[in-house]
C-alpha positions in Angstrom: -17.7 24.0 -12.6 -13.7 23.3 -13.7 -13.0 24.9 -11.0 -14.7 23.1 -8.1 -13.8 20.0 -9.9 -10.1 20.9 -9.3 -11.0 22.0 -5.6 -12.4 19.1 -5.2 -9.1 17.3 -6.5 -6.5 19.6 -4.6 -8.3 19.3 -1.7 -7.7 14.9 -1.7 -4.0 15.8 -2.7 -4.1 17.6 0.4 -5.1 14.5 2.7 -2.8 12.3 1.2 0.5 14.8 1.0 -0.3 15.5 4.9 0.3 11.5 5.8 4.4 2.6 2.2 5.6 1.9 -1.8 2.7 -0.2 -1.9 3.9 -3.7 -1.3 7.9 -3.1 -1.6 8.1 -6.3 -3.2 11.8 -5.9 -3.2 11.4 -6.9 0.5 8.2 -9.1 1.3 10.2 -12.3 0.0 13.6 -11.4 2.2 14.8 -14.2 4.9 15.9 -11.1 6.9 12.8 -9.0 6.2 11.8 -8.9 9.5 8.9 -7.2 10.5 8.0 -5.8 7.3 7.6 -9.3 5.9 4.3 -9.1 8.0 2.7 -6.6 5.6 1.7 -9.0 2.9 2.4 -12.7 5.4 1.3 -12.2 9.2 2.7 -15.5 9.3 6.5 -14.8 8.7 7.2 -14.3 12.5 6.8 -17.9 13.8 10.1 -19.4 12.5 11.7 -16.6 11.1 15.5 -16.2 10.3 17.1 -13.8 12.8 16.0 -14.7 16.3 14.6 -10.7 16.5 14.5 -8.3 14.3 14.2 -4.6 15.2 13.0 -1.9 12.3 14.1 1.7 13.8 12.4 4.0 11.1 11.4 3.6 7.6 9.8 5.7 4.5 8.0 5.1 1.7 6.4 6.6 -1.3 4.5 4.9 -4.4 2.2 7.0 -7.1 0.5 5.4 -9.7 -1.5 5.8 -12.6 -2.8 4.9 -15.9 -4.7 8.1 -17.2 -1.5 11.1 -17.7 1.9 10.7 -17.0 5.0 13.6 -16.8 6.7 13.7 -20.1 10.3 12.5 -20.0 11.2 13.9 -23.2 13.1 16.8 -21.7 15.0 15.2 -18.4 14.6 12.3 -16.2 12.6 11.8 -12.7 15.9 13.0 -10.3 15.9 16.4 -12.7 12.2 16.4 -12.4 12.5 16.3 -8.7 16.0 18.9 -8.4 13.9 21.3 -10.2 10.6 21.0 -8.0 13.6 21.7 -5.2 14.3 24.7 -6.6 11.1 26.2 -7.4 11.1 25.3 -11.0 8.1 24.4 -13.3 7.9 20.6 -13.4 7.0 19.0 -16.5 4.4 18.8 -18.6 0.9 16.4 -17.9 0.5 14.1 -21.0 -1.9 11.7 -21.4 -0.7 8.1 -21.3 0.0 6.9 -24.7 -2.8 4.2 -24.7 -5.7 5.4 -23.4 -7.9 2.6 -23.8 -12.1 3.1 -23.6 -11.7 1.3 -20.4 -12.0 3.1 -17.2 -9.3 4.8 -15.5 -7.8 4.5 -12.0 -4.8 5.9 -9.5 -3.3 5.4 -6.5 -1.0 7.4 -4.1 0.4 5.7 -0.9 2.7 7.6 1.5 4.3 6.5 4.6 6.5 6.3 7.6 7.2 3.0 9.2 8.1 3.6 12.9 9.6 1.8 15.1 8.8 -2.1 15.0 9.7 -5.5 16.4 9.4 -9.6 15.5 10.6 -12.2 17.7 10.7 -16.4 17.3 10.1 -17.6 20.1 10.2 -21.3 20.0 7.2 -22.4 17.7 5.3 -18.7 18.1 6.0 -15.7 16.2 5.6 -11.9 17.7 5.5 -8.9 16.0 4.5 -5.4 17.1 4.5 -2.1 14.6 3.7 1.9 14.9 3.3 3.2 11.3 1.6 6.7 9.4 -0.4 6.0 6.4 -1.7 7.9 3.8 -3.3 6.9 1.3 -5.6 7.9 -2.2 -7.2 5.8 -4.8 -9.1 7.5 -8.2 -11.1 4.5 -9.8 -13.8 4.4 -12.4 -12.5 7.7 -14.3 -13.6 7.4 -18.0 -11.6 8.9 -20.8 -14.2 11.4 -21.5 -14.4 12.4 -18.0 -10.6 12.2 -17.6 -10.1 14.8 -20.4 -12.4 16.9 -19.0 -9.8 16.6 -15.9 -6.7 17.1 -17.2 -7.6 20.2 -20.2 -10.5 21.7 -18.1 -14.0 22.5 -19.2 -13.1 24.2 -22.5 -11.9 21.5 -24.1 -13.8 21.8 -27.6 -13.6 18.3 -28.7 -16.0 17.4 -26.3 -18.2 19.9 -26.5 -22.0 19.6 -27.3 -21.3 15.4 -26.7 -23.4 14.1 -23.5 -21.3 11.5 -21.1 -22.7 9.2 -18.6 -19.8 7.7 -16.2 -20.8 5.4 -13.5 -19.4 4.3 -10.0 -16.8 7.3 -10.1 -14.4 7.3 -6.9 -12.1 9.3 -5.0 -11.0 8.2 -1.8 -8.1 9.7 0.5 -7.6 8.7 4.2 -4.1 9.6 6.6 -4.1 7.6 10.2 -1.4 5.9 12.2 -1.2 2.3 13.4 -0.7 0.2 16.2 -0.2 -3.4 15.0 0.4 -6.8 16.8 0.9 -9.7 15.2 1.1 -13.1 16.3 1.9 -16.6 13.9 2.5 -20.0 15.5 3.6 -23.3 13.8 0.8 -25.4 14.1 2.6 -28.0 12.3 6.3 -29.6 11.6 7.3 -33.2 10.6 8.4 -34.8 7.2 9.5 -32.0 5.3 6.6 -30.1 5.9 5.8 -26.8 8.0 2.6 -25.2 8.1 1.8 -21.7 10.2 -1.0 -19.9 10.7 -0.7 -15.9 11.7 -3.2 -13.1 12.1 -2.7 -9.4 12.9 -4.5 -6.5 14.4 -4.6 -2.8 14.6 -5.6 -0.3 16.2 -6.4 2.8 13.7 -6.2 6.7 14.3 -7.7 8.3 11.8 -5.9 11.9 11.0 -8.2 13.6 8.2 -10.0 12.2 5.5 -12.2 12.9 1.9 -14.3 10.7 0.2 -16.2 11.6 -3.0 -18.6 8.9 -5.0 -20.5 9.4 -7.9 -22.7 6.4 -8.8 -24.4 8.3 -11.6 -23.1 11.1 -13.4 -25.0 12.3 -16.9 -23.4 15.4 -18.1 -22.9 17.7 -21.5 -20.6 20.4 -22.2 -22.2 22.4 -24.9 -19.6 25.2 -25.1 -17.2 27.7 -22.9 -19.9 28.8 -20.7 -22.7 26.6 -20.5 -23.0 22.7 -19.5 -26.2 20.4 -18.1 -25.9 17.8 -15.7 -28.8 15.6 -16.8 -28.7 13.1 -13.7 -26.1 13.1 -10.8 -26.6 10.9 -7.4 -24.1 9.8 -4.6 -22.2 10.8 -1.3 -19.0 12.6 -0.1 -17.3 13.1 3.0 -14.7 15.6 4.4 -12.4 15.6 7.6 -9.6 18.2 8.0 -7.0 17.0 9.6 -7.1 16.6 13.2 -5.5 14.8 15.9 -8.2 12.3 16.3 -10.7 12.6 13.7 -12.3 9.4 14.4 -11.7 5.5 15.1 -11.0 2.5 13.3 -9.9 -1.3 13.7 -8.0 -3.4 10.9 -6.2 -6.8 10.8 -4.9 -9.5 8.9 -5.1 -13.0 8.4 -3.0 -15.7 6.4 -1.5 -19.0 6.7 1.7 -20.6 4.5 3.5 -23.9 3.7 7.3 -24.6 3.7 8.9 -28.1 1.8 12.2 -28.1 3.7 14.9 -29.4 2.5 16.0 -31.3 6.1 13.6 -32.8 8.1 11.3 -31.2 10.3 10.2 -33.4 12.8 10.1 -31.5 16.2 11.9 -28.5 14.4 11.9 -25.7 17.4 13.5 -22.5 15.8 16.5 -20.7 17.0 17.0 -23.8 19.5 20.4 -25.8 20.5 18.1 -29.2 19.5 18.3 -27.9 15.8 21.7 -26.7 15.8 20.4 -22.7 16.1 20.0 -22.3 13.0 16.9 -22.3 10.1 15.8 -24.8 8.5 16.0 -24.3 5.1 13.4 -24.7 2.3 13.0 -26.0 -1.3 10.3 -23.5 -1.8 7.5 -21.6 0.7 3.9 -20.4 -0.6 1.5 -18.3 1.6 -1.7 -17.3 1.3 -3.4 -14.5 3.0 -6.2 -11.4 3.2 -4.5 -8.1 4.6 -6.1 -5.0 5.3 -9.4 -6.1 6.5 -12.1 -3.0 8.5 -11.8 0.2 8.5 -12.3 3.9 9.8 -15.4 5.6 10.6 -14.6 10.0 10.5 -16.5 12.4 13.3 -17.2 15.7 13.0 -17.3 15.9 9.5 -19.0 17.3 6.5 -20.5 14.5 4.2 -24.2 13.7 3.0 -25.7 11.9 0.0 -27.2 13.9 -2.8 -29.7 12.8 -5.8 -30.7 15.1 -8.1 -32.5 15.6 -11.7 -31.5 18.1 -14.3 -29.4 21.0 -13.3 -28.4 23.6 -15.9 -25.3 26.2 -15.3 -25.3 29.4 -17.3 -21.5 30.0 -16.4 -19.7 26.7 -15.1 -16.4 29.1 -15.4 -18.0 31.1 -12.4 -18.6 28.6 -10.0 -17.1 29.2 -7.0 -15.8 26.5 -4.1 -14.4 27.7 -1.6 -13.2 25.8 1.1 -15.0 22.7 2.7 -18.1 24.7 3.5 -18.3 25.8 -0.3 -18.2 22.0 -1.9 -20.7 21.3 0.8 -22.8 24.4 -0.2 -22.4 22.8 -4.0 -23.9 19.6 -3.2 -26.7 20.8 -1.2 -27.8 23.5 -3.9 -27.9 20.3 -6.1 -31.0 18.5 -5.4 -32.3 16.1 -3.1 -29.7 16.6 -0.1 -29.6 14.4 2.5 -26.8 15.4 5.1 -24.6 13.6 7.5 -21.8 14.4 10.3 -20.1 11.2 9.7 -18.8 9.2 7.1 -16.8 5.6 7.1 -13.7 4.7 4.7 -12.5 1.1 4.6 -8.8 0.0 4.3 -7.6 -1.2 1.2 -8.3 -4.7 1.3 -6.3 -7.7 -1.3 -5.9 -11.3 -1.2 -2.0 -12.1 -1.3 -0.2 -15.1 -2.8 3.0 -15.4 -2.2 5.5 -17.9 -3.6 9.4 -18.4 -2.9 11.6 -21.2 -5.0 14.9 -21.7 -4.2 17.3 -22.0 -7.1 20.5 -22.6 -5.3 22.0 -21.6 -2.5 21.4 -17.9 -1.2 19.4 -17.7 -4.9 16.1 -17.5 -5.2 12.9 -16.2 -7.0 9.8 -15.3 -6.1 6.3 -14.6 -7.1 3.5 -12.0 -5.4 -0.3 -11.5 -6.8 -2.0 -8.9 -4.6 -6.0 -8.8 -5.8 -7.6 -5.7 -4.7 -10.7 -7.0 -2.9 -12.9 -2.9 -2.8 -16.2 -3.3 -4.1 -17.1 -1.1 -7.4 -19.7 0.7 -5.7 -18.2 1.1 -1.9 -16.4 3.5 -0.2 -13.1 1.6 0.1 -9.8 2.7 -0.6 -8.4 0.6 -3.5 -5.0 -0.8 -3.9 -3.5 -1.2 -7.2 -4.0 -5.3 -8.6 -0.4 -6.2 -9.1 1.5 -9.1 -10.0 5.6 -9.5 -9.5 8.7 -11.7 -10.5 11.3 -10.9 -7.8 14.4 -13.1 -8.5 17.4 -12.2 -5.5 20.2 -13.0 -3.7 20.7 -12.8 -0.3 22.9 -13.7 2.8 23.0 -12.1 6.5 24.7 -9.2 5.6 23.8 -8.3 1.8 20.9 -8.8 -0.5 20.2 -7.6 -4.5 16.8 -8.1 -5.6 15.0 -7.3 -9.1 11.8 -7.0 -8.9 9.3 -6.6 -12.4 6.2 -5.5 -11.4 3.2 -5.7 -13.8 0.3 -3.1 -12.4 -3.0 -4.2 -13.4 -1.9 -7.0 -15.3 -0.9 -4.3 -18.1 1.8 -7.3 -19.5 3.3 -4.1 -22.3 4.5 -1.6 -19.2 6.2 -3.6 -16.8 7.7 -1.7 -14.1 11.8 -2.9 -12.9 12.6 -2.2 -9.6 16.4 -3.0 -7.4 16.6 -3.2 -3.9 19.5 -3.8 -2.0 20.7 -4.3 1.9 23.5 -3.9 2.7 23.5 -5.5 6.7 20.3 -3.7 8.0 20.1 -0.6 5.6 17.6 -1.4 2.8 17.8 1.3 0.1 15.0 0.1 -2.9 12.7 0.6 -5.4 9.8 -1.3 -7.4 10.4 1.4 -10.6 14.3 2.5 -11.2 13.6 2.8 -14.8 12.4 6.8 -14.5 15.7 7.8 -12.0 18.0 6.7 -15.0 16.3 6.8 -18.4 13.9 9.6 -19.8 10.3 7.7 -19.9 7.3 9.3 -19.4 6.7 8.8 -15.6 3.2 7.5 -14.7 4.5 5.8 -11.5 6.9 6.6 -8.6 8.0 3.9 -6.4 10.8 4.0 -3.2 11.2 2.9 0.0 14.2 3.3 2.7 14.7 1.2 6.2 17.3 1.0 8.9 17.2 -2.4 11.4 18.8 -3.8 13.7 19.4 -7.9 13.4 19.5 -10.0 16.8 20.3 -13.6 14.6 21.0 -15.6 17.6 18.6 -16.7 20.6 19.8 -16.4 24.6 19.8 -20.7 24.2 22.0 -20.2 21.6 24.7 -18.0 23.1 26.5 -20.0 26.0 24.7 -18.3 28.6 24.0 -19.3 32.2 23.5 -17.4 35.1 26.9 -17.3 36.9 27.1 -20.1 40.1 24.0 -21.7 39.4 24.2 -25.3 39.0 22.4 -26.8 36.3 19.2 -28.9 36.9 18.8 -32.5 34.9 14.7 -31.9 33.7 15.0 -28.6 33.9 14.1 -26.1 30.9 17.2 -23.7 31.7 19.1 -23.0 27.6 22.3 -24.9 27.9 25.2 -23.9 25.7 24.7 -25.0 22.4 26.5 -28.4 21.0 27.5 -27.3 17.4 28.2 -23.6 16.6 
């Protein structure tokens, strides 16, 4: 039974190694951010710094965990990874020094951002994106059951001791993107600027896996024999494809600016406000990001309830391939069977706060709430909360961000991203690349853009012998530089 366990475990590695940091909250405060300010604010785009802003590629990698971690004792994370270059055996799995009776939970996010675009046009905002995901979330994984994981079947301690974990989950998903975005500024005057924004995309599933155990009642009695008492739930499997399916997600949010000028008529990236931003005391946005889903065709999945099932030999039990954990579900019980399967995005409500300190020197604040139900198939984002104090002008920006996953206030992670023009080089957890922790997280993220700052009706441009109309809309030179 270890072994279809681990079958079962290598085969969602699989889907996720085949497909962003999570939130790069090095970047989602950034002036300049661009189009990847959208991720966590749809409404960014309408008034936002550069008059464009053009992201030409992009990658991103975050793993997290609080269940085992590689030990550090021997080298740090860039040895960890030269030797998994070479061939070399990595480190050893420890378990996390606190393993508390609460249950434990994962994720793994891959990604690479493709080409994207935001424009401010007037008082609306554009945005368009391509972007591969992949992503894997492990929730609901007791420390019994996590033991079992990590030292196999045979590990003694628990022998003979019967374990009933509930709402168990591991889901995995890989698709690509098409996103659009649109934000307008629905109102400026006072000191006050309010935006709305909302985004939609266009999902194409690649492969996916999907494995939940609402009720799992199991003993280990020694080596060779074990009982499940009472198992009941659902899976489903994709391989990867092309187009293994369909699916449809989007965003909503809506912020607040204080400015420090006022706003009345403020029309961005127009001579009327001297082509340039207005700036702000302090900005605050909330929104709900990563709303539907995918639904997976032509795939192996089913729900299965069963009683008692005994297993002379668990050492002998054989998976092999997607056919064989089918096979293993179907001998267990009541079997109900399925060619389709759905997996929702991973859904959070965002806050986002911004306080300017002085000028070019801020801080800011994210709180990302994972919004998955216990007992759904939805892929789960990490709950996080950050402190991300920074500098920044057009052409460089430092930012330090201290990330605390799950509100765990004793293993905050420290991150540093910088820019130097449109080259962001950054990570939300630095600490392992020069000290010697144990690693139980991995976070970076890499982008190259191109920065249009000023508008056409802020360049001195008019079409050559064309006489300019009093009335007319044509963009005049503009007044003050």
């Amino acid at each position: 039974m270890h072994r279809s366990l681990r079958a079962i475990s290598g085969l969602m590695l699989f889907v996720t190694i085949s497909g962003r940091a999570q939130e790069q909250f090095g970047l989602v405060h950034g002036n300049w951010s661009g189009p990847d300010a959208l991720a966590l604010d749809p409404t960014r785009s309408a008034g936002q710094w550069p008059y464009a802003s053009i992201r030409l590629v992009g990658a991103d990698l975050f793993a997290w965990n609080d269940l085992v971690a590689l030990n550090g004792d021997d080298h740090s994370l860039l040895r960890e990874v030269r030797n998994g270059v070479r061939g070399q055996a990595p480190a050893e799995i420890v378990l996390r020094e606190s393993l508390r009776g609460d249950s434990k939970q994962g994720a793994v996010v891959a990604a690479l951002p493709g080409p994207a675009f935001s424009l401010a046009s007037g008082r609306h905002g554009f945005g368009i994106a391509l972007r591969t995901r992949s992503v894997m979330s492990i929730t609901g994984v007791s420390p019994s059951l996590g033991r079992f994981i990590v030292h196999g079947l045979d590990h003694r301690p628990q022998h003979g001791q019967r374990y009933r974990d509930e709402h168990v989950r591991a889901i995995a998903a890989a698709w690509s993107e098409l996103s659009l975005n649109y934000a307008h500024i629905i109102h400026a005057s006072g000191f006050d600027i309010w935006k709305a924004g909302a985004s939609l995309r266009w999902q194409v599933p690649h492969a996916g896996a999907a494995l939940r155990l609402d009720v799992l009642d199991h003993t280990v009695m020694d080596s060779m024999r074990a009982e499940v008492h009472e198992v009941s739930g659902s899976y489903g499997l994709a391989m990867p494809a092309g187009t293994a399916g369909s699916g449809w997600g989007g965003d909503l949010g809506i912020s607040y600016e204080r400015t420090l000028e006022e706003a009345d008529g403020y029309l961005p990236h127009r001579a009327s406000n001297a082509c340039a931003a207005i700036p702000y005391r302090y900005r605050i946005s909330a929104s709900v990001v990563d709303l539907g889903g995918m639904r997976f065709n032509n795939a192996l999945a089913g729900s299965v309830r069963s009683g008692s099932l005994f297993f002379p030999d668990h050492g002998n039990v054989q998976v092999d391939g997607p056919e064989g954990v089918d096979s293993l579900f179907a001998a267990a019980g009541d079997h109900t069977p399925s060619g389709w399967f759905r997996i929702g995005n991973p859904t959070a409500a965002v806050l986002l706060y911004d306080q300017r300190l002085l000028d070019r020197t801020y801080v800011g604040l994210a709180w990302v709430q994972q919004l998955s139900a216990r007992a759904g198939d939805r892929l789960r984002r990490p709950n996080t909360l950050a402190i991300t104090p920074r500098y920044e002008s057009r052409w460089f920006e430092a930012a330090v961000p201290v990330v605390f996953h799950e509100y765990g206030w004793r293993r905050p992670s420290v991150g540093l991203m910088l820019r130097f023009s449109d080259i962001v080089v950054g990570s939300d957890h630095v600490l392992p690349f020069l000290f010697r922790p144990d690693v139980d997280a991995v976070d970076l993220y890499l982008r190259v853009r191109i920065t249009i700052q000023r508008s056409p009706y802020c360049k001195g441009r008019r079409r050559t012998g064309r006489r300019h109309v009093p009335g007319s809309g044509e963009a005049l030179p503009c007044m003050m530089p």
